[in-house]
PyMOL Python script that loads the backbone (N, CA, C, O; Angstrom):
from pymol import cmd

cmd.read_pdbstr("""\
ATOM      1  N   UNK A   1     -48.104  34.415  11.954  1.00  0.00           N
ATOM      2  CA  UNK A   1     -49.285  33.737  12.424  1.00  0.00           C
ATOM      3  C   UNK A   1     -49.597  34.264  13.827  1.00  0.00           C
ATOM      4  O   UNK A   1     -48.746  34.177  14.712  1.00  0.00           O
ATOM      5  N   UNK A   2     -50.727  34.778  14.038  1.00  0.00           N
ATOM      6  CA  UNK A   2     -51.130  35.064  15.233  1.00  0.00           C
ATOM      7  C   UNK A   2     -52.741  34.218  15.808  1.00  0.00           C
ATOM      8  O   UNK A   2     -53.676  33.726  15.175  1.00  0.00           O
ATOM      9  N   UNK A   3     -52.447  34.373  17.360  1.00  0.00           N
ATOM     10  CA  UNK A   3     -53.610  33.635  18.038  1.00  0.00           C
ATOM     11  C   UNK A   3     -55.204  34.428  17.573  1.00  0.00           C
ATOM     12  O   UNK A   3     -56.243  33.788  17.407  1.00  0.00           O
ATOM     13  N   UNK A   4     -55.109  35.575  17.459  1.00  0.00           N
ATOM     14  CA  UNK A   4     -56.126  36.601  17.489  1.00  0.00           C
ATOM     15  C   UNK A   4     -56.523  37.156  16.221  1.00  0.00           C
ATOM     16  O   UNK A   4     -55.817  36.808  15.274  1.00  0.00           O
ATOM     17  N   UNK A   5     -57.410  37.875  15.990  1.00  0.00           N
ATOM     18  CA  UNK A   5     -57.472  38.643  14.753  1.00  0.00           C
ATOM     19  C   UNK A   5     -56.898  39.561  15.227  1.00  0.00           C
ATOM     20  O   UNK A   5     -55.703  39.655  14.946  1.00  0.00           O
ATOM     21  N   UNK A   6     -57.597  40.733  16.247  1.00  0.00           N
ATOM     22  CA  UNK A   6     -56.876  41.475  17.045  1.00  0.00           C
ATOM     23  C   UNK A   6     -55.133  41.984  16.891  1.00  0.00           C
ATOM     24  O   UNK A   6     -54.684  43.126  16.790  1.00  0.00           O
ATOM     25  N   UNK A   7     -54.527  40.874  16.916  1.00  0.00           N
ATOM     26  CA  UNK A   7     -53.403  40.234  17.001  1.00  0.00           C
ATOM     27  C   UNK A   7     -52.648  40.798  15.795  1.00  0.00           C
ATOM     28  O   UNK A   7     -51.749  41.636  15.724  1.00  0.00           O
ATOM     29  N   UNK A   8     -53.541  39.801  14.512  1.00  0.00           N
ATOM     30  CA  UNK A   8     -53.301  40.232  13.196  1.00  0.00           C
ATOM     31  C   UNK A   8     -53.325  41.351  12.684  1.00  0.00           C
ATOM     32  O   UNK A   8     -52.445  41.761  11.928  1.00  0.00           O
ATOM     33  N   UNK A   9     -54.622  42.181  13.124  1.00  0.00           N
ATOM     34  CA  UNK A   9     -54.809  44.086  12.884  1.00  0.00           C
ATOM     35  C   UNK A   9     -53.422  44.920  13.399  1.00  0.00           C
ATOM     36  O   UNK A   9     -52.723  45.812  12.919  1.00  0.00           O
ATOM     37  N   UNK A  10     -53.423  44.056  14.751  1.00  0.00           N
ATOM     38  CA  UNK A  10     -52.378  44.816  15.153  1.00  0.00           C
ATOM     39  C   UNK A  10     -50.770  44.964  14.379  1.00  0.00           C
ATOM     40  O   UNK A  10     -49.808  45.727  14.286  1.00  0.00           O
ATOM     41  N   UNK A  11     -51.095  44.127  14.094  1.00  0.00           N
ATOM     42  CA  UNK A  11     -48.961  44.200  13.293  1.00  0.00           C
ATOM     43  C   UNK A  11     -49.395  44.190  11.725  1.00  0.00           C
ATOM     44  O   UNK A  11     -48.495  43.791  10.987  1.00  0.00           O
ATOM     45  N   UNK A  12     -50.350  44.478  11.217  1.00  0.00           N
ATOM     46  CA  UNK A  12     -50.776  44.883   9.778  1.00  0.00           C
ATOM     47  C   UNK A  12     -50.452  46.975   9.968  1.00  0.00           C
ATOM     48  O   UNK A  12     -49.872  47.862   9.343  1.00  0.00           O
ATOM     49  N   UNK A  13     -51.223  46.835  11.149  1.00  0.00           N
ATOM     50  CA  UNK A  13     -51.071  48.760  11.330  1.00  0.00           C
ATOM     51  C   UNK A  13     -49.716  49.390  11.972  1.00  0.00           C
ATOM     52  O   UNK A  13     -49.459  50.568  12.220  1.00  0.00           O
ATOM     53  N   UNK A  14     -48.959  48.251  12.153  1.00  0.00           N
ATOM     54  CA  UNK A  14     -47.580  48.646  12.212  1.00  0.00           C
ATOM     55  C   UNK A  14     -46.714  48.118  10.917  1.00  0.00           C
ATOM     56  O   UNK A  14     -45.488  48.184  11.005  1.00  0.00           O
ATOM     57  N   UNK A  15     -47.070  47.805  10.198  1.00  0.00           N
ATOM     58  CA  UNK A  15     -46.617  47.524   8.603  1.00  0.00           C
ATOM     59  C   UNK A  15     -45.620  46.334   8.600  1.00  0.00           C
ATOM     60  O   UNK A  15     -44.557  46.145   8.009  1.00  0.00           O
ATOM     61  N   UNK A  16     -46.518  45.436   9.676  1.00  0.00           N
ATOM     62  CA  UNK A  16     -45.837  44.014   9.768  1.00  0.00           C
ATOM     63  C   UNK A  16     -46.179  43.110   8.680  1.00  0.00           C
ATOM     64  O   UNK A  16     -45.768  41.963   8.504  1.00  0.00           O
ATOM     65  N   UNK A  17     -46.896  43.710   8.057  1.00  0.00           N
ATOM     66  CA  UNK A  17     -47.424  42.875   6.560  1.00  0.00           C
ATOM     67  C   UNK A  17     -48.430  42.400   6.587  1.00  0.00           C
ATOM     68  O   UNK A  17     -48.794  42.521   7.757  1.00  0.00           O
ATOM     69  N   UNK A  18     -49.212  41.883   6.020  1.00  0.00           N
ATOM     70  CA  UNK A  18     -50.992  41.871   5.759  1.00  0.00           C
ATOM     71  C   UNK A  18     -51.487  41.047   7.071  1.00  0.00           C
ATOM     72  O   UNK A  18     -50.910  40.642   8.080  1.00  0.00           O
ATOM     73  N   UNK A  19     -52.870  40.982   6.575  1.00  0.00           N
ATOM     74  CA  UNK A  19     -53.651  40.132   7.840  1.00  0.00           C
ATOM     75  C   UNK A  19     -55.048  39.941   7.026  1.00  0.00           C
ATOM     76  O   UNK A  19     -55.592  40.794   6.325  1.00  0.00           O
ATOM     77  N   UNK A  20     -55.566  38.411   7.330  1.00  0.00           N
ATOM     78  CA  UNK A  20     -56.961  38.019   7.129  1.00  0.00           C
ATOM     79  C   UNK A  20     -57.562  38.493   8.255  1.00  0.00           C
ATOM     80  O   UNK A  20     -57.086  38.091   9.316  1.00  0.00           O
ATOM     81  N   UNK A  21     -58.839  39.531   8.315  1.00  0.00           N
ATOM     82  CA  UNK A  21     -59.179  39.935   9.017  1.00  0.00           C
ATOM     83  C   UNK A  21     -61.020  39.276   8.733  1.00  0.00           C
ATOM     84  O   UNK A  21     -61.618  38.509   7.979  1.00  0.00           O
ATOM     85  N   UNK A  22     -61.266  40.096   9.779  1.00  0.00           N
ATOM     86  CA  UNK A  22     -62.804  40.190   9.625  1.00  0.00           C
ATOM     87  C   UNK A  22     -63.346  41.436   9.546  1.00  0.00           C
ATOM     88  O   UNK A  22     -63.421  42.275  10.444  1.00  0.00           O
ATOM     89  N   UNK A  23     -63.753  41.514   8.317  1.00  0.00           N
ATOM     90  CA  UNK A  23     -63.837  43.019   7.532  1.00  0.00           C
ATOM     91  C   UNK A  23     -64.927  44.197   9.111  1.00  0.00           C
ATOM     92  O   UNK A  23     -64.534  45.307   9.469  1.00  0.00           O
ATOM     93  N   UNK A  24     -65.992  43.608   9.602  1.00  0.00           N
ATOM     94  CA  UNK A  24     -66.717  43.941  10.720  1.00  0.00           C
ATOM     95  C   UNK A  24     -65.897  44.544  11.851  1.00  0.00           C
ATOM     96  O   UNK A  24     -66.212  45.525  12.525  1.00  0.00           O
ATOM     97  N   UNK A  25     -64.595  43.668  11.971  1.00  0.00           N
ATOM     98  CA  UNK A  25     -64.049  43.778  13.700  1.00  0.00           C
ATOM     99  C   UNK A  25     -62.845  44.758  12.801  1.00  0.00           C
ATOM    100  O   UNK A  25     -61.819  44.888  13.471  1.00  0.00           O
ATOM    101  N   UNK A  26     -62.797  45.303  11.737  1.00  0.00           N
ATOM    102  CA  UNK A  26     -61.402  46.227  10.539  1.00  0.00           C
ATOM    103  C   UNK A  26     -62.128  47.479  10.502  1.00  0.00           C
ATOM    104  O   UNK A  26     -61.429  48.492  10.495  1.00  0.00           O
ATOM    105  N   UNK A  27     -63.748  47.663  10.470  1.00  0.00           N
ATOM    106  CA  UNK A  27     -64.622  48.397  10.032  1.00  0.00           C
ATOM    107  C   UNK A  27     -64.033  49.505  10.447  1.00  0.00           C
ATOM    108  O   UNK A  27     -63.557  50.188   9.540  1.00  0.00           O
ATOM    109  N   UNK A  28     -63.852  50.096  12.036  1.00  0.00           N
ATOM    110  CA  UNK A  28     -63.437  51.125  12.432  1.00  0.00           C
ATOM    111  C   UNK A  28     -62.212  51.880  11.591  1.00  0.00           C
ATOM    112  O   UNK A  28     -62.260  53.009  11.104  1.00  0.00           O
ATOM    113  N   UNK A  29     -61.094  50.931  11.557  1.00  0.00           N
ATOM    114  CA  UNK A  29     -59.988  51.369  11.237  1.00  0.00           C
ATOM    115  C   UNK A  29     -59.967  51.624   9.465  1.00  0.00           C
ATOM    116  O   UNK A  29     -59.450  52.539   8.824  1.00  0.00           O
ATOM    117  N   UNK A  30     -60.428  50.914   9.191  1.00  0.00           N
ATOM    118  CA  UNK A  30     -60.553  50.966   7.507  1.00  0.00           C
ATOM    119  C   UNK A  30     -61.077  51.899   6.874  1.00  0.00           C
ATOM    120  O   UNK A  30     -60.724  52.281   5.758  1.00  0.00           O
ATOM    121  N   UNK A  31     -62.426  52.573   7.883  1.00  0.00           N
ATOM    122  CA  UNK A  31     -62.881  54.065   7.847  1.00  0.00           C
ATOM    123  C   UNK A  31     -61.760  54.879   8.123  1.00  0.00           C
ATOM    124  O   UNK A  31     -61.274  55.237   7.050  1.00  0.00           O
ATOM    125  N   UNK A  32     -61.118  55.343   9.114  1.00  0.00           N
ATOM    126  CA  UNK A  32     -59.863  55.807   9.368  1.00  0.00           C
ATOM    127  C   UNK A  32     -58.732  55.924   8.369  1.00  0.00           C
ATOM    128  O   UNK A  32     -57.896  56.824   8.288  1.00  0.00           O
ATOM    129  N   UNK A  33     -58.870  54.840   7.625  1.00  0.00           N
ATOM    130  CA  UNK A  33     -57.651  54.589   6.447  1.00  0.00           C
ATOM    131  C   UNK A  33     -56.101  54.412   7.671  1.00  0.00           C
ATOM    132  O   UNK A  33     -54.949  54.818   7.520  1.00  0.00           O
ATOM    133  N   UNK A  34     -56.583  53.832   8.544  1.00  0.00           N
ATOM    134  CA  UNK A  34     -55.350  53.186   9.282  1.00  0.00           C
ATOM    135  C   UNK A  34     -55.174  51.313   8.534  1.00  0.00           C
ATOM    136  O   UNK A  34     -54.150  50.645   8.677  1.00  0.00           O
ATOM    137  N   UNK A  35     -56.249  50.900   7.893  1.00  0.00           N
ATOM    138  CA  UNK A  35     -55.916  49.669   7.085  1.00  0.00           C
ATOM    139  C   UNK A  35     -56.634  49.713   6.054  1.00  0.00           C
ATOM    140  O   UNK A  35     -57.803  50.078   6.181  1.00  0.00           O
ATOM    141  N   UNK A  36     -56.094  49.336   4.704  1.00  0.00           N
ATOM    142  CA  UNK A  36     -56.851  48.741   3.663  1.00  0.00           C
ATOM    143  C   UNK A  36     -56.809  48.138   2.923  1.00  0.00           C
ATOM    144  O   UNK A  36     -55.720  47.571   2.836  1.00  0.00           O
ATOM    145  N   UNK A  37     -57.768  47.793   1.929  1.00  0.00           N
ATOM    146  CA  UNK A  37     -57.807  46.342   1.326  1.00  0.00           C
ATOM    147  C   UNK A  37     -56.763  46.424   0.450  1.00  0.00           C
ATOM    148  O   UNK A  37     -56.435  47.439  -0.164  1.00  0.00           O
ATOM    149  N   UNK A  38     -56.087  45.034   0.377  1.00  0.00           N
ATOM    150  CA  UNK A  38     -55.359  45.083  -0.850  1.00  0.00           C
ATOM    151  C   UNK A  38     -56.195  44.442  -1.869  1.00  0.00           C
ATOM    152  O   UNK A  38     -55.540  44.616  -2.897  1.00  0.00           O
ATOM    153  N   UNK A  39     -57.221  43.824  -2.174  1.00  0.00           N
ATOM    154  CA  UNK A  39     -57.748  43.387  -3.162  1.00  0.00           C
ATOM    155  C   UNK A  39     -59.300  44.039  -3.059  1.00  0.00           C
ATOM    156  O   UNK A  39     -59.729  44.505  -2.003  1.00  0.00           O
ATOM    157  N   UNK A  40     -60.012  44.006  -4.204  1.00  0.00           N
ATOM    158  CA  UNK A  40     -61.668  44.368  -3.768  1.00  0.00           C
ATOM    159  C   UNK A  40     -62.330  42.989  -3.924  1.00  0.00           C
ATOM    160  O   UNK A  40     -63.370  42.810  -4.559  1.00  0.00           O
ATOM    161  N   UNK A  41     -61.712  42.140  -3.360  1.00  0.00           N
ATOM    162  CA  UNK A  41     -62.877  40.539  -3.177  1.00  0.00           C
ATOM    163  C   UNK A  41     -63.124  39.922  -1.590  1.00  0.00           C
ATOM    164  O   UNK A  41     -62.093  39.832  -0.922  1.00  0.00           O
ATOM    165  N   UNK A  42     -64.046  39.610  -1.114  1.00  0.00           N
ATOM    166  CA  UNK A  42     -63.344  38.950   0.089  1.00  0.00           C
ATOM    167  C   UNK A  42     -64.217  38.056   0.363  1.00  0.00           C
ATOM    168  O   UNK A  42     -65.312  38.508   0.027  1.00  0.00           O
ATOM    169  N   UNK A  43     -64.330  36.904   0.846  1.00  0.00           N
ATOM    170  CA  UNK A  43     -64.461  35.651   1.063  1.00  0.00           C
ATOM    171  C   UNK A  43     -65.708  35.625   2.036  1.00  0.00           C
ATOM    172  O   UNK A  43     -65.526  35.697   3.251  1.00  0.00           O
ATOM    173  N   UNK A  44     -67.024  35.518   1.473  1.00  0.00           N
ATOM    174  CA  UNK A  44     -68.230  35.134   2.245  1.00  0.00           C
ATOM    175  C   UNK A  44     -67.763  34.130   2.860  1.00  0.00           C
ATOM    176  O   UNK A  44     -67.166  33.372   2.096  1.00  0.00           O
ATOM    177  N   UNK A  45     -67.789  33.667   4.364  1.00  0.00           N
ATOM    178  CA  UNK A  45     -68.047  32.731   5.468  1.00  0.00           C
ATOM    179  C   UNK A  45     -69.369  31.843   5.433  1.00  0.00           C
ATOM    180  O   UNK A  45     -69.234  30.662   5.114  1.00  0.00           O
ATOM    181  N   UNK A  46     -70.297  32.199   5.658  1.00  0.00           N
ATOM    182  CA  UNK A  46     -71.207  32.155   6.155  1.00  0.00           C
ATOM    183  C   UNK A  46     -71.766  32.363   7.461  1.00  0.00           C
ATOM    184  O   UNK A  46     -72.924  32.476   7.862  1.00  0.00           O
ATOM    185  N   UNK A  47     -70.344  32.389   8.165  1.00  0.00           N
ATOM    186  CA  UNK A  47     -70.179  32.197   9.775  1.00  0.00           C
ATOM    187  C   UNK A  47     -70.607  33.348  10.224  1.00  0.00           C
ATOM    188  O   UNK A  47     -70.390  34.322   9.504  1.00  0.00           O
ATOM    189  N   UNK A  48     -71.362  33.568  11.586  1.00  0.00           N
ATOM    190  CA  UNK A  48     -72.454  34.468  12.341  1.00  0.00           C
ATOM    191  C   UNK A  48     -72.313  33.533  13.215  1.00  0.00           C
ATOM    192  O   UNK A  48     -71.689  32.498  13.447  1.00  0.00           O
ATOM    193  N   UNK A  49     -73.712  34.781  13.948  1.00  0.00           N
ATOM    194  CA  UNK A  49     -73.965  34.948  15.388  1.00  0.00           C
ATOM    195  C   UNK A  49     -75.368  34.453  15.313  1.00  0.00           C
ATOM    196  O   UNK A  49     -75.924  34.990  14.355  1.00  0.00           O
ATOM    197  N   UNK A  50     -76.104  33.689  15.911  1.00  0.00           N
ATOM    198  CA  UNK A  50     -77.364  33.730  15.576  1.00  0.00           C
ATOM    199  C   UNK A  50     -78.407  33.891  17.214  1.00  0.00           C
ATOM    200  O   UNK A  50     -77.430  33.896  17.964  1.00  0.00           O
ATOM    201  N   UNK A  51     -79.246  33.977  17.886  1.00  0.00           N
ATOM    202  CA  UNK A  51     -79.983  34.759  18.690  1.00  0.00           C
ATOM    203  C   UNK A  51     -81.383  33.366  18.814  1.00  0.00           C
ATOM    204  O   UNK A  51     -82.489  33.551  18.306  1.00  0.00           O
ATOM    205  N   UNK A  52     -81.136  32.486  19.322  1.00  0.00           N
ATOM    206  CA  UNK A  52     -82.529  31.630  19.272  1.00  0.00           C
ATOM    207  C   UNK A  52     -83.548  31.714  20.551  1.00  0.00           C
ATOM    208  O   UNK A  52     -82.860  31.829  21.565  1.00  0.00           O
ATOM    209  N   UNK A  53     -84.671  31.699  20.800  1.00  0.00           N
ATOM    210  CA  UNK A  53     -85.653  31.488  21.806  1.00  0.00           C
ATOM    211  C   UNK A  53     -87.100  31.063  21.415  1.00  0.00           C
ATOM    212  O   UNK A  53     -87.547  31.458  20.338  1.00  0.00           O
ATOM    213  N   UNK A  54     -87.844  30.290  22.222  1.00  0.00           N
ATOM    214  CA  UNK A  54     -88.699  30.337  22.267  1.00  0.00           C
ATOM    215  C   UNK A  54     -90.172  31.263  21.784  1.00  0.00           C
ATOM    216  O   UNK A  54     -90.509  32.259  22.424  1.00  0.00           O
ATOM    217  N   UNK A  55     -91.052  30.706  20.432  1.00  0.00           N
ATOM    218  CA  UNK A  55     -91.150  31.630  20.027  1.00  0.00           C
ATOM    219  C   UNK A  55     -92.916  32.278  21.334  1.00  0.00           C
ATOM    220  O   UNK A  55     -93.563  33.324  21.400  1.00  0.00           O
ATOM    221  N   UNK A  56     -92.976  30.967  22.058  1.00  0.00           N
ATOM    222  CA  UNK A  56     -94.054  31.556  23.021  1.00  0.00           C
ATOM    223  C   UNK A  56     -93.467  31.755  24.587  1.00  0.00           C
ATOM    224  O   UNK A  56     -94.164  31.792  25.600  1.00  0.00           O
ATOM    225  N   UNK A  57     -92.142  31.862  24.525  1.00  0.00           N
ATOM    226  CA  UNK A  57     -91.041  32.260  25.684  1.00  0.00           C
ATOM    227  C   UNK A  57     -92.165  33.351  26.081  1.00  0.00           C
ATOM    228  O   UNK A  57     -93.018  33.913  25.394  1.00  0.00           O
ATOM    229  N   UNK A  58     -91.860  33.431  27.364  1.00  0.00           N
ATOM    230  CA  UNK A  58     -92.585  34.635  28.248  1.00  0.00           C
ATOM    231  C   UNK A  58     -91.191  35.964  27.941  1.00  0.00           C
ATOM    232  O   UNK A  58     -91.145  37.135  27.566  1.00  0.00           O
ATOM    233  N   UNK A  59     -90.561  35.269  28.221  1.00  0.00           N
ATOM    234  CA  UNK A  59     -89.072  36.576  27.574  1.00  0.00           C
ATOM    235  C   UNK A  59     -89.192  37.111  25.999  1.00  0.00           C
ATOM    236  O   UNK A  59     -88.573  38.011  25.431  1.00  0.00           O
ATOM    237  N   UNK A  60     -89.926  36.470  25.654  1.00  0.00           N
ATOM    238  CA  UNK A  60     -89.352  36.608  23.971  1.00  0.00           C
ATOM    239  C   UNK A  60     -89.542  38.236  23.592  1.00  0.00           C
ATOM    240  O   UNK A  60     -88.935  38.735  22.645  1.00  0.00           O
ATOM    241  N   UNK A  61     -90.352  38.912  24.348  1.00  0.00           N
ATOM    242  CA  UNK A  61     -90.225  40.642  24.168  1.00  0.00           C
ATOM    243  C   UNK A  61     -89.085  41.115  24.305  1.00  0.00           C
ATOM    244  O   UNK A  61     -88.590  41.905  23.501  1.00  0.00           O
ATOM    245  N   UNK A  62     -88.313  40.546  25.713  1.00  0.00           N
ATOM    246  CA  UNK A  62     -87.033  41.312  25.943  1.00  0.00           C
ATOM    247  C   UNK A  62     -85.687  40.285  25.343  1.00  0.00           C
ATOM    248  O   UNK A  62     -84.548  40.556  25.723  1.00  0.00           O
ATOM    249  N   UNK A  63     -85.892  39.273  24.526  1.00  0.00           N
ATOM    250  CA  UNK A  63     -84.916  38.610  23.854  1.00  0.00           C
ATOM    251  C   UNK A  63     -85.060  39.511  22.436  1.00  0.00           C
ATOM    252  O   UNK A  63     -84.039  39.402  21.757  1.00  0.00           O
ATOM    253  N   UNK A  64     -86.020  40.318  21.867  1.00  0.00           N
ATOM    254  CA  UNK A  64     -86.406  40.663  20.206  1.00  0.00           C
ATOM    255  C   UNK A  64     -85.936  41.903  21.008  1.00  0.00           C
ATOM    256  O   UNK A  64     -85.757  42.692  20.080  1.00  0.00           O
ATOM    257  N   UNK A  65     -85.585  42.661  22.273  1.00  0.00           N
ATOM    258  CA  UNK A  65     -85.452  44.068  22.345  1.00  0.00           C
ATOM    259  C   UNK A  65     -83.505  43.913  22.262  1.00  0.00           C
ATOM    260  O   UNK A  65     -82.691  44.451  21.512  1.00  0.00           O
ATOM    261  N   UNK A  66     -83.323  42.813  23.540  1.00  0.00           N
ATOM    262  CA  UNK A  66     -82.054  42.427  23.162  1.00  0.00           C
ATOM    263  C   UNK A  66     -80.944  42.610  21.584  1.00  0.00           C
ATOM    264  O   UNK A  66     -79.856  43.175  21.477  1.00  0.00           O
ATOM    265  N   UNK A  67     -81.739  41.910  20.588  1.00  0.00           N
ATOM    266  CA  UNK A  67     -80.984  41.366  19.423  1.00  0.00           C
ATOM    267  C   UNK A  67     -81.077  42.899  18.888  1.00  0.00           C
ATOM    268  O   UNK A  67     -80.049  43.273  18.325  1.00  0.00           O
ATOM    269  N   UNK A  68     -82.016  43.747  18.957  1.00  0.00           N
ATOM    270  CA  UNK A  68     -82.326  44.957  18.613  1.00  0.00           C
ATOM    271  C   UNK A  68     -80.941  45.725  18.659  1.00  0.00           C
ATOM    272  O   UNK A  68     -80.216  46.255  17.816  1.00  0.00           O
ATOM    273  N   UNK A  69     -80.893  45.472  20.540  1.00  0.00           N
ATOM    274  CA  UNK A  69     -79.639  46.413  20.587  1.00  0.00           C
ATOM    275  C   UNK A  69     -78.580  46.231  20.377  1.00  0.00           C
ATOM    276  O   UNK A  69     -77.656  47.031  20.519  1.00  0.00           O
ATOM    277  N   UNK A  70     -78.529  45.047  19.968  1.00  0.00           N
ATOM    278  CA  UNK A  70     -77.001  44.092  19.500  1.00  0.00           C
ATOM    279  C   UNK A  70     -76.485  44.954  17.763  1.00  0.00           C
ATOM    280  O   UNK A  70     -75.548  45.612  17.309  1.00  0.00           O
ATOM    281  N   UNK A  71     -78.049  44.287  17.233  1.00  0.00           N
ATOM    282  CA  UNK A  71     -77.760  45.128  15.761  1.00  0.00           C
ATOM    283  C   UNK A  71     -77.593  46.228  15.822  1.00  0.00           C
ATOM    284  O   UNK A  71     -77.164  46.704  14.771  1.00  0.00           O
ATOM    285  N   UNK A  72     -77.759  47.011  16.731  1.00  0.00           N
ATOM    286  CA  UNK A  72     -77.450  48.751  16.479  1.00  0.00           C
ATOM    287  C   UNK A  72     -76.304  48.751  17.287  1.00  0.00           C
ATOM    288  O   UNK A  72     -76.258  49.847  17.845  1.00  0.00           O
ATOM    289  N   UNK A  73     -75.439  48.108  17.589  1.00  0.00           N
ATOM    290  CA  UNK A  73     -74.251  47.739  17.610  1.00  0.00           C
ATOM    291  C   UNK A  73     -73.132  47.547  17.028  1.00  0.00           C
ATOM    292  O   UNK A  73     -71.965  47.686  17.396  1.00  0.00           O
ATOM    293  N   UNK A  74     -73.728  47.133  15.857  1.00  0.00           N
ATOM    294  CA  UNK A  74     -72.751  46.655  15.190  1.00  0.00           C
ATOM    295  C   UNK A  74     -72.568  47.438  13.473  1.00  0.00           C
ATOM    296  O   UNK A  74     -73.408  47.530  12.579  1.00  0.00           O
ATOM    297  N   UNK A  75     -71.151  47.900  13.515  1.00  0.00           N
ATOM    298  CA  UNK A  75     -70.867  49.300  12.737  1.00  0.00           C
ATOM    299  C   UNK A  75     -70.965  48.964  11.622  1.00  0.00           C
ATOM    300  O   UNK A  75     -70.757  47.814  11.236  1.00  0.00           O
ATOM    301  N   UNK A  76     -71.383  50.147  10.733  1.00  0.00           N
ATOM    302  CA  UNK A  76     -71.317  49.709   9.155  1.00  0.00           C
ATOM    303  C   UNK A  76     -69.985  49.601   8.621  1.00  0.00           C
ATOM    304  O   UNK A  76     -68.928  50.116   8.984  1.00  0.00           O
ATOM    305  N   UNK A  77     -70.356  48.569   7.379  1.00  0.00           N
ATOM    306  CA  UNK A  77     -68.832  48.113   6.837  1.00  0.00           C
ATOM    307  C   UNK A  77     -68.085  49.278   5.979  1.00  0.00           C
ATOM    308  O   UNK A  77     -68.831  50.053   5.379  1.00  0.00           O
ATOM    309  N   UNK A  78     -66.858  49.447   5.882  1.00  0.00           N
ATOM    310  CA  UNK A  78     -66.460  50.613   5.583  1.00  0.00           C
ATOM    311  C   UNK A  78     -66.342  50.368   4.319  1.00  0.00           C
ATOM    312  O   UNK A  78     -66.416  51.353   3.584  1.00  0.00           O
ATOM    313  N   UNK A  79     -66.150  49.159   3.747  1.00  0.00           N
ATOM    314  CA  UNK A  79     -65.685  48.727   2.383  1.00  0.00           C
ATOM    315  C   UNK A  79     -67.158  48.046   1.556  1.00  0.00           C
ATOM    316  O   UNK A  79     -67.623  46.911   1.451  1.00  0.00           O
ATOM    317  N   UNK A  80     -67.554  49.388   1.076  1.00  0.00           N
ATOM    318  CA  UNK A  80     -68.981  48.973  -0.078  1.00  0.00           C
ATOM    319  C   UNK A  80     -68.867  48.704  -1.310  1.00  0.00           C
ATOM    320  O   UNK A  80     -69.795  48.354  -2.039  1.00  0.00           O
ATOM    321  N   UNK A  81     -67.738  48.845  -1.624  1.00  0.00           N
ATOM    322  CA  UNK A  81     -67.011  48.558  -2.800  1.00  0.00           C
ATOM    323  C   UNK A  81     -66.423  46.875  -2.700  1.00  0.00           C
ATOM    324  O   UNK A  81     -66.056  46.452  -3.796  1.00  0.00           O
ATOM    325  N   UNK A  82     -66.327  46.150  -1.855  1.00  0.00           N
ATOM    326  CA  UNK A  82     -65.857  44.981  -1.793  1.00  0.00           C
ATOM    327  C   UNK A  82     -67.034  44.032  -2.666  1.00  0.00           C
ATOM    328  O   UNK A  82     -68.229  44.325  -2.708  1.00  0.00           O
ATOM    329  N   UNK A  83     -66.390  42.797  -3.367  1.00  0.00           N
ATOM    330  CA  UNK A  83     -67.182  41.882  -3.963  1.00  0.00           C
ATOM    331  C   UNK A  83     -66.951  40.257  -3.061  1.00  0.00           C
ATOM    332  O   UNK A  83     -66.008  39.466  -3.036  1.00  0.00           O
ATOM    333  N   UNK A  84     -68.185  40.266  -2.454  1.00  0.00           N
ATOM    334  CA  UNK A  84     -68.113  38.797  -1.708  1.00  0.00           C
ATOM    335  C   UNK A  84     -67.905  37.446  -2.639  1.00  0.00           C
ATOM    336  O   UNK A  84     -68.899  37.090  -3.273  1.00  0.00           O
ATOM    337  N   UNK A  85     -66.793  36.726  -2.764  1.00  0.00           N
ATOM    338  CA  UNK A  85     -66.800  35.243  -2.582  1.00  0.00           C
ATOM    339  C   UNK A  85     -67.782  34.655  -2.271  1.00  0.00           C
ATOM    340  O   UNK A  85     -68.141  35.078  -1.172  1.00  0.00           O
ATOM    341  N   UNK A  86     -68.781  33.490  -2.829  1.00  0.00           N
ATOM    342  CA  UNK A  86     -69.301  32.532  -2.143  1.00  0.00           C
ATOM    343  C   UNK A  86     -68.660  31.272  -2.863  1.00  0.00           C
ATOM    344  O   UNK A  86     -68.385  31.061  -4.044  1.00  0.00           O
ATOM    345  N   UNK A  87     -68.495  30.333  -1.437  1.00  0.00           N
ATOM    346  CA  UNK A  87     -67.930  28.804  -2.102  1.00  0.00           C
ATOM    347  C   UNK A  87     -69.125  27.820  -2.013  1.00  0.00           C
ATOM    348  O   UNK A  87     -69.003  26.663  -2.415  1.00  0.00           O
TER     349      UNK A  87
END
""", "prot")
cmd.dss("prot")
cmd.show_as("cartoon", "prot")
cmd.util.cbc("prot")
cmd.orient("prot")
């Protein structure tokens, strides 16, 4: 049991034995083939990030340029072959 996911990646890639990860924050390494799935299913959350403002905010240009650069941030999943869970 670890505090972190982080935590968990970490002693999965030293062959400390598996880890529930978050396939997003695995993405890097899973491309790499430094971790991989042992099953092809994994468990929709629902859980996110979500980005709210004002939709007549005087900011709202540089809050929609913001989220912009957030999403081009964030790496594609390495595992396209996975089948999501929903509960």
């Amino acid at each position: 049991m670890f505090d972190t996911l982080d935590q968990g990646i970490s002693a999965a890639q030293q062959g400390l034995g598996i880890s529930v990860v978050d396939l997003v924050l695995a993405s890097a390494d899973l491309a790499a083939g430094r971790l991989v799935t042992p099953f092809k299913h994994a468990v929709a959350t629902g859980d996110g990030y979500y980005m709210t403002w004002l939709k007549a905010s005087p900011k709202a240009r540089q809050m929609h340029k913001l989220r912009e650069f957030l999403l081009g941030q964030v790496p594609p999943l390495a595992c396209k072959d996975i089948n999501y869970l929903y509960g």
